[in-house]
C-alpha positions in Angstrom: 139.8 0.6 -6.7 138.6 3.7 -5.1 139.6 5.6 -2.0 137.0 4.1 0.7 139.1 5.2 3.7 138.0 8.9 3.6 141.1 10.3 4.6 144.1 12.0 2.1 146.9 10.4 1.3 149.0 13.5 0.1 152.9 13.6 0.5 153.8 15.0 4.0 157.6 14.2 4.3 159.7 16.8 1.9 162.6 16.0 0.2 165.0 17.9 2.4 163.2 16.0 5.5 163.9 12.4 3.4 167.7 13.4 2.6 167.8 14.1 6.5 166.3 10.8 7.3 168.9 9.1 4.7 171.8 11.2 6.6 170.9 9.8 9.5 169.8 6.0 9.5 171.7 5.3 5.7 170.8 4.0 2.3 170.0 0.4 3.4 167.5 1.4 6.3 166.2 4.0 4.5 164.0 3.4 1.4 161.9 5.7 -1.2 161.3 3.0 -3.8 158.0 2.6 -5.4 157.8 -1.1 -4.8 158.8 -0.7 -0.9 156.6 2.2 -0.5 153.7 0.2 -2.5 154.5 -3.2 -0.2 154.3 -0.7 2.9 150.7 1.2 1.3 148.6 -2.1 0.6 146.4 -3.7 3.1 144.5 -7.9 3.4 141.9 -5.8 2.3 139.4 -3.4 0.2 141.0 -0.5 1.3 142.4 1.5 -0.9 146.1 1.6 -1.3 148.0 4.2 0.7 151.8 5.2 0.1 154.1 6.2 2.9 156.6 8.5 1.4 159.3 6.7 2.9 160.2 3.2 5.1 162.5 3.2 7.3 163.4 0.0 8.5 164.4 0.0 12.1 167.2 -2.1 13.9 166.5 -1.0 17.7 164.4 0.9 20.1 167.0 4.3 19.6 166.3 4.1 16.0 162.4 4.3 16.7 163.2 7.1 19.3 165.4 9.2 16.6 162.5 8.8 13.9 160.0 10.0 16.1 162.3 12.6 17.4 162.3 13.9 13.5 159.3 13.3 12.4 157.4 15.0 15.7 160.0 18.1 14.7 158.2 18.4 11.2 154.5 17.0 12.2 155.5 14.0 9.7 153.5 11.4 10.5 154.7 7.9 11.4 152.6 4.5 11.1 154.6 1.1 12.7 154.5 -2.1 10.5 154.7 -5.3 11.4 154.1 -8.3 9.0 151.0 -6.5 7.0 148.8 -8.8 7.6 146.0 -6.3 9.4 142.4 -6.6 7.8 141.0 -3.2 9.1 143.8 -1.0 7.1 145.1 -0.7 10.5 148.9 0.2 8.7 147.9 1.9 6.4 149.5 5.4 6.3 146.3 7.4 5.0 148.2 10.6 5.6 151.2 9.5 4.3 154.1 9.9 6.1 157.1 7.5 7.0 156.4 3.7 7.7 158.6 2.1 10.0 159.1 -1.3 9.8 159.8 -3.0 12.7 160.0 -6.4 11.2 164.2 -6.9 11.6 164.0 -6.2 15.1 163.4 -9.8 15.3 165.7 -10.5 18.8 164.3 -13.3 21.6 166.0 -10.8 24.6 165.5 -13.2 27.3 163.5 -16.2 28.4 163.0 -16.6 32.2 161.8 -20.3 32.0 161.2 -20.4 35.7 159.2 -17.4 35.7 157.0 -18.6 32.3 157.7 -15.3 30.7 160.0 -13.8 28.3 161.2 -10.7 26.3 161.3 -10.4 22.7 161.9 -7.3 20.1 158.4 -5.7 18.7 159.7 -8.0 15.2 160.2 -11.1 16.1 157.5 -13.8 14.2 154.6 -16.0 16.3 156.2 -19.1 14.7 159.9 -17.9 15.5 159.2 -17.9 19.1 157.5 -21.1 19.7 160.6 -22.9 17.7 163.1 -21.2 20.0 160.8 -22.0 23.2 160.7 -25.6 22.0 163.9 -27.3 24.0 162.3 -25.1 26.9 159.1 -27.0 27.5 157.0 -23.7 26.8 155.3 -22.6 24.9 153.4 -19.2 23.5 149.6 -20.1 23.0 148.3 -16.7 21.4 147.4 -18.2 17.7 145.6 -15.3 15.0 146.2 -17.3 12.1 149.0 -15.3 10.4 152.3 -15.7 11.5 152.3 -12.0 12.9 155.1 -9.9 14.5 154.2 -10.1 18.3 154.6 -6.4 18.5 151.7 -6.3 15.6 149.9 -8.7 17.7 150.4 -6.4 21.2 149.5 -3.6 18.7 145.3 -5.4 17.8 145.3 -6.5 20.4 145.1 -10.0 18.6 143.9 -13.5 20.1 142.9 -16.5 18.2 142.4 -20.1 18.0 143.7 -20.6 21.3 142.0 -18.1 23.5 139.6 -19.7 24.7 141.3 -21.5 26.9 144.3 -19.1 27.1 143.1 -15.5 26.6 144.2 -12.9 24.3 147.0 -10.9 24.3 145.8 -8.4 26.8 146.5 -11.7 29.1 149.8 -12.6 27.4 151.5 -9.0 27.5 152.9 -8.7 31.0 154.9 -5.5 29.7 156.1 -2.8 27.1 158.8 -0.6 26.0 157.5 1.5 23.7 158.3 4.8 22.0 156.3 8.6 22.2 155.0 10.1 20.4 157.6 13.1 21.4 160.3 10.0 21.1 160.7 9.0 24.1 161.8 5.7 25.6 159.5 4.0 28.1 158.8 0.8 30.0 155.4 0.6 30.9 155.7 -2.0 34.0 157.8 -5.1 36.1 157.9 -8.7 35.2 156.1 -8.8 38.2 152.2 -11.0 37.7 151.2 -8.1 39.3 151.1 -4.7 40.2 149.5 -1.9 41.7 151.4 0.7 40.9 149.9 3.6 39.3 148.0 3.9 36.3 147.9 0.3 33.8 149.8 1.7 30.7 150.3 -1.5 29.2 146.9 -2.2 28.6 146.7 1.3 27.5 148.4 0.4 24.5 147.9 -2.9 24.1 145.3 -3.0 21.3 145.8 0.8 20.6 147.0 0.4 16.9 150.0 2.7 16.9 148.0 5.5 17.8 149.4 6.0 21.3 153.2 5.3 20.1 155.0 2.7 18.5 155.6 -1.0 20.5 159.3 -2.0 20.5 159.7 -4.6 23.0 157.1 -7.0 24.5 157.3 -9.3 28.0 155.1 -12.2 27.4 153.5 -14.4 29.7 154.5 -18.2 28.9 152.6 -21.6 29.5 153.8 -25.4 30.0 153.6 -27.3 26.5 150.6 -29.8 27.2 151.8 -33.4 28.1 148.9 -34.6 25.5 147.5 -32.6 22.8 144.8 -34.0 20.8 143.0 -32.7 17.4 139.1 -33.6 16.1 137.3 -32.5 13.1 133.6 -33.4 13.3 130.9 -32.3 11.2 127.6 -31.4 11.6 124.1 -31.5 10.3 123.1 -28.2 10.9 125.2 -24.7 12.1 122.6 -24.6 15.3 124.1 -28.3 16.2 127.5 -26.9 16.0 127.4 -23.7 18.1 125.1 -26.0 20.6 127.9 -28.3 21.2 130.5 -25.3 21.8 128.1 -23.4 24.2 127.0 -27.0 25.7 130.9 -28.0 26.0 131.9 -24.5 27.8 128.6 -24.9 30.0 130.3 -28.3 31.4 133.2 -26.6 32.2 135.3 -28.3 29.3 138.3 -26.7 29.2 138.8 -26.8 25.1 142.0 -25.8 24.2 140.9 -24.7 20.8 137.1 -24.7 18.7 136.8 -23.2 15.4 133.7 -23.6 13.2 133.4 -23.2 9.9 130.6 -23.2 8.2 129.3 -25.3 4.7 130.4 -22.4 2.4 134.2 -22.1 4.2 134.7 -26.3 4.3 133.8 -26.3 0.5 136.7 -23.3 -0.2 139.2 -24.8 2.7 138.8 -28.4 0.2 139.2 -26.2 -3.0 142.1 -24.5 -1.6 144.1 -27.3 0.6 143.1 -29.9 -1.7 141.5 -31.3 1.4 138.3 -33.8 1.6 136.2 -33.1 4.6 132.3 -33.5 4.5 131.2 -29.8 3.2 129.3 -28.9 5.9 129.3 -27.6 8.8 132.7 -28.5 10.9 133.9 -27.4 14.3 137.7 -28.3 14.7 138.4 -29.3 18.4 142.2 -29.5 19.8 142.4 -30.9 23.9 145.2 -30.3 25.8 146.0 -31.7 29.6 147.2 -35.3 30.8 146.4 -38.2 29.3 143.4 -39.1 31.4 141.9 -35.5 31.5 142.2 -35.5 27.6 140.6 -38.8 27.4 137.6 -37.6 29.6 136.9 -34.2 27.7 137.4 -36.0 24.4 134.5 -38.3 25.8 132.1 -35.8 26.7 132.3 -33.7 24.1 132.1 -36.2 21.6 129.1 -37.5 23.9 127.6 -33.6 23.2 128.4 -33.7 19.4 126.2 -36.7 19.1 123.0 -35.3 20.8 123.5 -32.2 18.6 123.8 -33.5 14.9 127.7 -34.5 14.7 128.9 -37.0 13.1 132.4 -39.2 13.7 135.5 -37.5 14.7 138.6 -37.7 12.5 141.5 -37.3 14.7 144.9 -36.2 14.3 147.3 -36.8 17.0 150.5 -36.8 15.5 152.0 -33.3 15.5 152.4 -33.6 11.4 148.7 -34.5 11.6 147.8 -31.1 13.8 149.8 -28.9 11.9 148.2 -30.1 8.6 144.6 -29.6 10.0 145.4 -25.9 11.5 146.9 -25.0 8.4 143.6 -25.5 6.6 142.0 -23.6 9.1 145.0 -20.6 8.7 144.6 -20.3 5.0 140.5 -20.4 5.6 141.1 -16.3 4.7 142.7 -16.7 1.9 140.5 -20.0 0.6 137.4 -18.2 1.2 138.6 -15.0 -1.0 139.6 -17.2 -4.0 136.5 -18.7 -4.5 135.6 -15.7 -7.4 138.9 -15.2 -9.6 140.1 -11.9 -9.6 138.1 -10.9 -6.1 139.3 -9.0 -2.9 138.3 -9.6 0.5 136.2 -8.1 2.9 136.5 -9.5 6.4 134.4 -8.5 9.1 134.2 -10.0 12.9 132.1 -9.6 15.9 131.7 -11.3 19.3 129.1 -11.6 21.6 128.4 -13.3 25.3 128.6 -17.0 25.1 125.0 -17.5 25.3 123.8 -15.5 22.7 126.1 -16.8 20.0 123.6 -19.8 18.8 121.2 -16.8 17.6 123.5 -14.5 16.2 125.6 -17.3 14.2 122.4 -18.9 13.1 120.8 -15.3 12.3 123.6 -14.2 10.5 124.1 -17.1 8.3 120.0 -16.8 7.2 121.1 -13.2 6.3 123.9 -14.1 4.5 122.3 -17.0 2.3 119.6 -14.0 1.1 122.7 -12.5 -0.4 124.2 -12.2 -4.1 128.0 -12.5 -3.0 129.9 -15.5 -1.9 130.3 -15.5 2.0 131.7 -17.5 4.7 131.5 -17.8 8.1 134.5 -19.1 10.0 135.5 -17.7 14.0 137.3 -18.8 17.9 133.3 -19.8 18.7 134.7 -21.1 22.3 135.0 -17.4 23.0 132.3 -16.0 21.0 133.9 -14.2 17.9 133.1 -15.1 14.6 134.2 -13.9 11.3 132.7 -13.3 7.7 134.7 -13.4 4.7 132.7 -11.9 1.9 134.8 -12.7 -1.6 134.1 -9.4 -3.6 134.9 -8.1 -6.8 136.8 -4.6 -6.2 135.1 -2.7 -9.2 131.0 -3.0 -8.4 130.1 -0.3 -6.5 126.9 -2.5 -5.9 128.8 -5.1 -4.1 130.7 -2.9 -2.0 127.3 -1.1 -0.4 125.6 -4.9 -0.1 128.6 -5.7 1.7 128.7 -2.7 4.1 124.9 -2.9 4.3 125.1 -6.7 5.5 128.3 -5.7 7.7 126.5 -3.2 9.4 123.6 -5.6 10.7 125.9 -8.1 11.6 127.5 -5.0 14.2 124.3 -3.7 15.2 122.5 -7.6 15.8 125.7 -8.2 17.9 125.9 -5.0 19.8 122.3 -5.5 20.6 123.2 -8.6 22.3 125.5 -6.8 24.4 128.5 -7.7 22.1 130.9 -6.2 20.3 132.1 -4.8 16.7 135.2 -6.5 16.1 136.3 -9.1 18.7 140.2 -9.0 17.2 140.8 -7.2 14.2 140.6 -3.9 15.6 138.9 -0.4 14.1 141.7 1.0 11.8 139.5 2.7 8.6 136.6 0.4 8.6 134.6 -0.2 12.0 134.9 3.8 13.3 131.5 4.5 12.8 130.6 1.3 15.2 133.2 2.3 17.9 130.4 5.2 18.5 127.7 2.8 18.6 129.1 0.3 20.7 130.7 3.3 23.3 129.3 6.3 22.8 131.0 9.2 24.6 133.4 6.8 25.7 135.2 7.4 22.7 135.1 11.0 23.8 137.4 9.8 26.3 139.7 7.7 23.7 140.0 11.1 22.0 141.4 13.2 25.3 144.0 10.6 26.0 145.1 10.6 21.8 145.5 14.6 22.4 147.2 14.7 25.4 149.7 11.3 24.2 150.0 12.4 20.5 149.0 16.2 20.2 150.5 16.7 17.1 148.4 13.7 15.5 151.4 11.9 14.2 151.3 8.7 15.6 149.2 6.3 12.9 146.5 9.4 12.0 142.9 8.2 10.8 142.8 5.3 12.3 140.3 4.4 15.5 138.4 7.2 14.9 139.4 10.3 12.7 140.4 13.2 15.0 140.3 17.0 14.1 143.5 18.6 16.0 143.4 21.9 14.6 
């Protein structure tokens, strides 16, 4: 493929600088080989592949620290990685550079079960937590998908399946310890719920991809499991039935735990893939959660909603087995929706918009994409208003890369004229800088003072957000 990120990718770290590196953290942190390196320099997505020049893999906070400490000395830049599973090149390290993965710092630090919070290293896995949090009774709702590194999560900014009725992780972080970009140590806030003490740092860099300094430790904000969960699939006649019931639901004051929808083109790939069975069309995926009685009394009315809107009977899975097999078809939608053209790449794209505009943006955007010559999808948290679109692309036609961006680009500009937004979750990174300035204007003029007074050397994840001249 061909460089799309418009950035270099030269090598920045010298050989005397890497034997210095090796000196310090040893032969077993430290790694220069070409399948590391290439692990480290490949994205989810189109982007072009983009080699660190070396990966560190860091134990603790002081490690982070003493990186920076080095690389800030040489004006070597430094990119954190989680689990890889960013869709914006957010890792990427464009300028090369030293990756520094953060995924063994996988320690639970603390759970304060009668405060419904706890603190975990920047490594440590979605799934991992919620196992250990299982004897506790809570649980950590934030859902993307992936099984991310909840420092990667903090990092986008992520949310999910769940947010609707749980919020995002600009909800969920309650505090940070992150590291400088001169290498220091801080702690952006208290365990406290809340604070008025001085500026908010920690939604500062909550959702600032790395480009601020690099997330080492997160306190989370925990919830009761539900005494009842329940799961529905239900399928519709037409994508304007679907989002109706969702917006229609939400109107009532339904608290849904989870709604996905995806559309005719994603349940036909999720069946290919999973080997599943469900009608191919269009199919939201419900989850309740609450007592007994309150489940029973949302499942009513929203099943009362589905029928006056096209949808047809609900397949329920109650049995935990039974919900985790249904969410896993809706995990792996990415990857079903991909591998529907051998050979192809992915190009992901996401937007969200008010509530009450998402009937005519879904139902707008889906006209668009049938007009077009590539395979697409449409998938998305619709109880929130974001939606995705998966377009399945093959990586060497030009012409399908500019239909793709061309399509992208009025997907961003029909949701930001509905007073929306570019990407709801998957962040900027290389792809959506150009629709940061639409969306915010000289607003990003602002983003850009607080990068040069935090980072003035430009090391900290350069070329991402929005590229930044800091000669």
């Amino acid at each position: 493929m061909t460089d799309t990120s418009g950035h270099r990718n030269s090598v920045t770290a010298s050989p005397a600088f890497i034997d210095r590196l090796r000196e310090r953290f040893g032969d077993d942190a430290l790694n220069t080989g070409d399948a590391i390196r290439q692990q480290h320099g490949t994205s989810e997505a189109y982007f072009a592949d983009a080699l660190p020049d070396a990966v560190l893999f860091a134990r603790s906070t002081g490690d982070v620290a003493d990186l920076v400490k080095m690389c800030a000395a040489q004006g070597v830049p430094v990119v954190a990685f989680g689990a890889g599973t960013s869709i914006e090149g957010n890792a990427l390290p464009v300028q090369g550079g030293v990756s520094v993965d953060l995924s063994q710092m996988d320690a639970i630090l603390a759970v304060n079960a009668d405060d419904f919070d706890c603190t975990v290293q920047a490594g440590v896995r979605r799934e991992q937590l919620n196992e250990y949090l299982r004897d506790t009774g809570l649980f950590f709702p934030i859902d993307p998908g992936a099984n991310a590194t909840i420092g990667g999560m903090a990092s986008t900014r992520a949310s999910g399946t769940n947010a609707v009725r749980y919020g995002t992780m600009r909800e969920a972080v309650l505090a940070l310890t992150i590291v400088t970009a001169d290498g220091k140590a801080i702690t952006t806030a208290r365990r406290a719920r809340k604070s008025a003490a001085g500026y908010d740092l920690t939604r500062l860099f909550v959702g600032s991809e790395g480009t601020l300094g690099i997330i080492t430790e997160v306190t989370l904000r925990l919830h009761p499991i539900p005494e009842t969960i329940s799961a529905a699939v239900c399928g519709f006649e037409t994508l304007q039935g679907a989002v109706d019931t969702v917006v229609q639901s939400i109107q009532c004051g339904i608290p849904l735990a989870r709604v996905e929808i995806l559309d005719d083109r994603q349940m036909a790939a999720v069946n290919a893939w999973s080997k599943l069975d469900y009608p191919e069309v269009t199919t939201l995926f419900f989850e309740f959660h609450g007592s007994p009685g309150g489940v029973a009394e949302q499942v009513e009315i929203v099943r009362d909603l589905s029928n006056a809107n096209g949808g047809g009977d609900f397949q329920w899975s109650n049995l935990p087995e039974e919900r985790a097999k249904l969410w896993r078809a809706r995990h792996e939608a990415y990857y079903a929706a991909v591998n529907v053209r051998p050979g192809a790449v992915g190009w992901a794209t996401d937007v969200c918009v008010p509530i009450s505009r998402l009937p005519e943006c879904l139902v707008q955007t889906k006209a668009d994409l049938e007009k077009s010559s590539i395979p697409a999808t449409i998938l998305g948290h619709v109880g929130d208003g974001n939606f995705h679109v998966v377009f399945s692309i093959d990586p060497n036609a030009p012409e399908e890369m500019a239909e793709v961006k061309a399509i992208n680009e009025r997907l961003v500009a029909r949701a930001l004229a509905m007073e929306g937004t570019c990407t709801g979750e998957h962040g900027i990174g290389l792809g959506k800088q150009d629709a940061l300035i639409a969306e915010l204007g000289e607003a990003v003029d602002v983003m850009r003072l607080l990068k040069r007074a935090l980072d003035p050397q430009n090391i900290m994840n350069p070329g991402k957000i929005f590229a930044l001249d800091m000669q």
